[in-house]
C-alpha positions as CSV (number, residue, x, y, z in Angstrom):
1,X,-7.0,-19.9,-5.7
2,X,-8.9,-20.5,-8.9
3,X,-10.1,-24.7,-9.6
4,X,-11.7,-23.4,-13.7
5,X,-9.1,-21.1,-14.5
6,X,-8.2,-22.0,-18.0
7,X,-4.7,-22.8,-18.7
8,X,-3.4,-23.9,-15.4
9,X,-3.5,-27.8,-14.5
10,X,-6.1,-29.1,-11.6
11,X,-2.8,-29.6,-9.1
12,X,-2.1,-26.0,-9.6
13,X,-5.7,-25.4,-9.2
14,X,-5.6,-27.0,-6.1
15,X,-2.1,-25.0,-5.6
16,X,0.5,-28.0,-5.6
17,X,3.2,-27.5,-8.3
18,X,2.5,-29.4,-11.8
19,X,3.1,-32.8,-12.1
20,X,5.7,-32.1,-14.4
21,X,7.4,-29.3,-12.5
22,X,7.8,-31.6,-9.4
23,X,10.9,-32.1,-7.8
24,X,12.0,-35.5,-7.3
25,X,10.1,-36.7,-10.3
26,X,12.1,-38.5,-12.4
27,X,13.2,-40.8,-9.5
28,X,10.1,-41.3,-8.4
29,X,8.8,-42.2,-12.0
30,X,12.1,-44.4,-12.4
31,X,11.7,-46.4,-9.0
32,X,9.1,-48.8,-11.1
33,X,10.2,-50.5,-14.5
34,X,12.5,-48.3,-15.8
35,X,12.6,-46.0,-19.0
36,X,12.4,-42.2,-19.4
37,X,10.7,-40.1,-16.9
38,X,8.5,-38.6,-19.8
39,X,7.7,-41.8,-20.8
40,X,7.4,-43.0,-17.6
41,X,5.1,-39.7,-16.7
42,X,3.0,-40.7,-19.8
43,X,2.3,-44.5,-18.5
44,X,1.1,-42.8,-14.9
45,X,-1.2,-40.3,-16.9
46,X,-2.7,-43.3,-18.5
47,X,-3.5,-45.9,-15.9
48,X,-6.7,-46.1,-14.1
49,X,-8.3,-44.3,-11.0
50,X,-7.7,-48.0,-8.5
51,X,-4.1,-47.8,-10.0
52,X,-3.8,-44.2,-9.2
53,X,-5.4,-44.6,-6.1
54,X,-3.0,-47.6,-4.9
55,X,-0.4,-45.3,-5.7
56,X,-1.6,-42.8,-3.7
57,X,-1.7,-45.2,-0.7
58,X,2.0,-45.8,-1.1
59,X,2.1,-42.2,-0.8
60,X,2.9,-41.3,-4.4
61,X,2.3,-37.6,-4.6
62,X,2.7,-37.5,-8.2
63,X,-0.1,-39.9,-9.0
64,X,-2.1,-37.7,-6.3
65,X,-1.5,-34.6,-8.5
66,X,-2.7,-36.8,-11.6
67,X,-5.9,-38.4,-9.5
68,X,-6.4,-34.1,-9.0
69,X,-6.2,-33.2,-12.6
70,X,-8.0,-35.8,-13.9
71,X,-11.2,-34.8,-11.9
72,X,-11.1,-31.2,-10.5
73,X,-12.9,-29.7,-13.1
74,X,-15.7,-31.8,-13.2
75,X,-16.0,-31.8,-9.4
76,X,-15.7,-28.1,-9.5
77,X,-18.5,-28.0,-11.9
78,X,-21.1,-30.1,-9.7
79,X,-20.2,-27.7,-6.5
80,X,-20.6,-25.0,-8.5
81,X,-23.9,-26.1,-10.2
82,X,-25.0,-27.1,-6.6
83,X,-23.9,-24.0,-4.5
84,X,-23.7,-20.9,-7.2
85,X,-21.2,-19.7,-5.1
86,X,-17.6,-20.1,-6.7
87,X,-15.2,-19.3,-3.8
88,X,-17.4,-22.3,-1.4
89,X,-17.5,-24.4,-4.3
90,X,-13.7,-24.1,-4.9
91,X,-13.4,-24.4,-1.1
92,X,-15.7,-28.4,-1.2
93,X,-13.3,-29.7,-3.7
94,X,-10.4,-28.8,-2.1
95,X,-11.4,-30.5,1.3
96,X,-12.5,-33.2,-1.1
97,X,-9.3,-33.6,-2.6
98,X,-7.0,-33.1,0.9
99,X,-9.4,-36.1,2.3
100,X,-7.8,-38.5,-0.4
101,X,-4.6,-37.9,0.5
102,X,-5.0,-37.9,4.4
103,X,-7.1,-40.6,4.5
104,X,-5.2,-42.8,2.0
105,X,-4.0,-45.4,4.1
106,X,-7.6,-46.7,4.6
107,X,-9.0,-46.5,1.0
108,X,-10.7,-49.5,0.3
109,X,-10.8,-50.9,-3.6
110,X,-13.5,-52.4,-5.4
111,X,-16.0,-50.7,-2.6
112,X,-17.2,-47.7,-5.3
113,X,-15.6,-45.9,-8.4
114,X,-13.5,-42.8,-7.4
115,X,-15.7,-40.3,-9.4
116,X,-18.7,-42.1,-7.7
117,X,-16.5,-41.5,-4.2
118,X,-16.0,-37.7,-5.1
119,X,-19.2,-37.0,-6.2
120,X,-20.8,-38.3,-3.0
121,X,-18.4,-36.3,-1.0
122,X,-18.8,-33.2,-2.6
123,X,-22.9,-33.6,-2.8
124,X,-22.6,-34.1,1.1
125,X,-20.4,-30.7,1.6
126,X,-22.7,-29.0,-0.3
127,X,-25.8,-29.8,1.7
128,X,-23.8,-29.3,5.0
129,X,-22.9,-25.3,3.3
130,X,-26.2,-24.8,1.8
131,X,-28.0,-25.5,5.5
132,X,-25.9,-23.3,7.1
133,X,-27.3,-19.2,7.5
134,X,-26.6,-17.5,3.8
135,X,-24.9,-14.6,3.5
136,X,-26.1,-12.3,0.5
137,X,-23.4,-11.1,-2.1
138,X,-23.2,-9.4,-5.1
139,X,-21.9,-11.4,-7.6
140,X,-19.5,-9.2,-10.7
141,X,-21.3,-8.4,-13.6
142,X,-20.3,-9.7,-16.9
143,X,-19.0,-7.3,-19.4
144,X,-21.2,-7.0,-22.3
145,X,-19.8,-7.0,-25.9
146,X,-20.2,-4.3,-28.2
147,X,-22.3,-5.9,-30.5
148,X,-25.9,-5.0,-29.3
149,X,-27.3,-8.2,-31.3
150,X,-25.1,-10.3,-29.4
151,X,-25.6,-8.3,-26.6
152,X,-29.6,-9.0,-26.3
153,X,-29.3,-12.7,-26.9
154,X,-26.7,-12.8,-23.9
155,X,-28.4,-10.9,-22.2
156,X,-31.7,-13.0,-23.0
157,X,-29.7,-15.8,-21.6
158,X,-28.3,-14.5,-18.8
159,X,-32.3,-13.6,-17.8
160,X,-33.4,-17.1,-18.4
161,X,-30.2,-18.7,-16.5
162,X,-30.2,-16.4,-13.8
163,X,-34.6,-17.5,-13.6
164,X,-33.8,-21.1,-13.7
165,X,-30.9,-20.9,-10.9
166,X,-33.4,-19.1,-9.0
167,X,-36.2,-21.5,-9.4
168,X,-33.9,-24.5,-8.8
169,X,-32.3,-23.0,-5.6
170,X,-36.0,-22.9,-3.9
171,X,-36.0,-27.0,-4.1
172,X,-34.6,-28.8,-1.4
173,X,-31.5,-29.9,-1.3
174,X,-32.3,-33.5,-2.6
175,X,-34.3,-32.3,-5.1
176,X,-31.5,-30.5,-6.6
177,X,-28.5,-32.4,-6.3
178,X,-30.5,-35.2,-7.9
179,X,-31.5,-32.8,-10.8
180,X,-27.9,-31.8,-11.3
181,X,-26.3,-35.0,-11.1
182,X,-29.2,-36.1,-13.9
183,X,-29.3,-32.8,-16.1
184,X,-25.8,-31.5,-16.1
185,X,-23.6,-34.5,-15.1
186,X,-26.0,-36.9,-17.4
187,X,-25.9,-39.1,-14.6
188,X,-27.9,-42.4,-14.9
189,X,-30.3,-42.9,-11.4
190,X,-28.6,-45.7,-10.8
191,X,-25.1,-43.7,-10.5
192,X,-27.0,-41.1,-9.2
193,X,-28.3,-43.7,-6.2
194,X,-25.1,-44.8,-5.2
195,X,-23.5,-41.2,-4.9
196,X,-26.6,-40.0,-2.6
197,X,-26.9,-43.1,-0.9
198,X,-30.0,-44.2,-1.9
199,X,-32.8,-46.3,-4.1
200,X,-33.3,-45.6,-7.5
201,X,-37.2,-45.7,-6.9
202,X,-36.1,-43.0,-4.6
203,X,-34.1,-41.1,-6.9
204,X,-36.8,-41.6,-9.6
205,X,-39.3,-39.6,-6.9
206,X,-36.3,-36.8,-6.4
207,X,-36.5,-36.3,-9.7
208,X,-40.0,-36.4,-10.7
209,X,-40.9,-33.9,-7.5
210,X,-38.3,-31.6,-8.4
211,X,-39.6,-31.6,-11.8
212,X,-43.2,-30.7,-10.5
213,X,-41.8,-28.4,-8.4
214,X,-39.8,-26.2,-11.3
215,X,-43.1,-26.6,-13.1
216,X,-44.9,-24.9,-11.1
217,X,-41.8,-22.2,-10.3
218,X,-41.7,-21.5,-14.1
219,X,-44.7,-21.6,-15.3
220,X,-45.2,-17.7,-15.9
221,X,-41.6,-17.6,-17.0
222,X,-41.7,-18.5,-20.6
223,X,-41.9,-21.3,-22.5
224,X,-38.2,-22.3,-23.8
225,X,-36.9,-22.9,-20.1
226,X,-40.3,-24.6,-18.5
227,X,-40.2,-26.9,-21.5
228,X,-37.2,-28.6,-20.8
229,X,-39.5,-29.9,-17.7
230,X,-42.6,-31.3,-19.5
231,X,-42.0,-33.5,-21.5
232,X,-40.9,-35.9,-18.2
C-alpha cells in the first residue's frame, strides 16, 4: 500500500475502491434530492468536512472515501515529516482514517475542525512510534541523473536534507512536531495549540527551544540551512 503514489486517489491509497468505481453509487448518491449520479457525486465532492462527517455517521461510505481523499496526502506528509519512515507513516494514517469510520457514531460537531482532529491524531501516533525501540534500515538510494551538473546540486541537496533530518530527529518529540506543524504545514501556534493540546505561550517555547536547539546542531554545517533558524 502506497498513501503518495501519484495517480491513484487517497481511497485507493488507503485500498478501498474509488469513489467513482463504487458499487451501489448511484443509489446511494440518488437517495438525497435527486439528479444524476455524476452530478450528484460532484455536489458530495464539494460540501464541507461537518457535512461529510454527518454523512459518515449515517454510515455513508462514499462520503468516507471523499473525507479520505480530501486529506490523505496532507496527513501522509506530516507522518512522514515526523517519522522519516514511509511504511509507519503510511501505517498512522491508515489507523487514523479506520478510527473515523469505527468511531463515527460518537463524532461530535462543532468540538474541533477535522483537519485539526487528524492532525492531533496522527501527531499522537507518531510520538507513541517514535518512543518505541528503533530499528535501523537502509533506506533505497535515489537514482542520480546523467547530467553531472544536475547531479551535484541534487546531490548538494540531498547532503543538506539528509543534515537537517538528522539534526531535527535529535529534538524531542514536542520540539519537532511543533516545528513541523509551523515550518512545513505553515501552521499558525494557535492551530498548532489545539492539535497538541496545549498553550500557545507553550507552543511559542516549543518552538523557540527547538530553534536553539537546531542552532546549536547546525552550526558547523553551513550557512544556507542554519539560516533559516536565525533570523527567529
Amino acid at each position: 500500500m502506497e498513501l503518495h503514489s501519484a495517480g491513484t486517489t487517497g481511497a485507493q491509497k488507503m485500498g478501498l475502491p474509488s469513489v467513482k468505481n463504487e458499487l451501489g453509487l448511484e443509489d446511494e448518491l440518488k437517495a438525497g434530492a435527486g439528479g444524476s449520479a455524476g452530478a450528484r457525486s460532484l455536489n458530495l465532492l464539494a460540501v464541507s468536512d461537518e457535512e461529510l462527517l454527518e454523512l459518515i455517521r449515517r454510515d455513508s461510505e462514499v462520503a468516507f472515501r471523499t473525507l479520505i481523499d480530501r486529506h490523505v496526502d496532507r496527513g501522509y506528509a506530516v507522518a512522514y515529516r515526523i517519522l522519516r519512515n514511509a511504511s509507519d507513516a503510511e501505517d498512522v494514517v491508515q489507523d487514523a482514517f479506520l478510527q473515523v469510520w469505527t468511531k463515527r457514531a460518537v463524532w461530535q460537531a462543532g468540538r474541533a475542525r477535522f483537519s485539526t482532529w487528524l492532525y492531533r491524531v496522527i501527531s499522537n501516533r507518531c510520538i507513541d512510534l517514535l518512543r518505541r525501540p528503533k530499528v535501523e534500515t537502509m533506506e533505497t538510494l535515489p537514482e542520480l541523473e546523467d547530467d553531472r551538473g544536475d547531479q551535484m546540486q541534487s546531490l548538494a541537496r540531498q547532503e543538506a536534507s539528509e543534515m537537517l533530518q538528522k539534526a531535527m530527529a535529535k529534538l524531542p518529540d514536542q520540539q519537532r512536531i511543533a516545528l513541523v506543524f509551523s515550518y512545513t504545514e505553515n501552521l499558525s501556534n494557535g492551530e498548532i495549540a489545539e492539535i497538541m493540546e496545549t498553550s500557545v505561550s507553550a507552543v511559542e517555547a516549543l518552538l523557540k527551544r527547538g530553534r536553539q536547539k537546531l542552532r546549536h546542531l547546525l552550526r558547523n554545517t553551513g550557512g544556507e540551512i542554519l539560516s533559516i533558524f536565525t533570523k527567529y
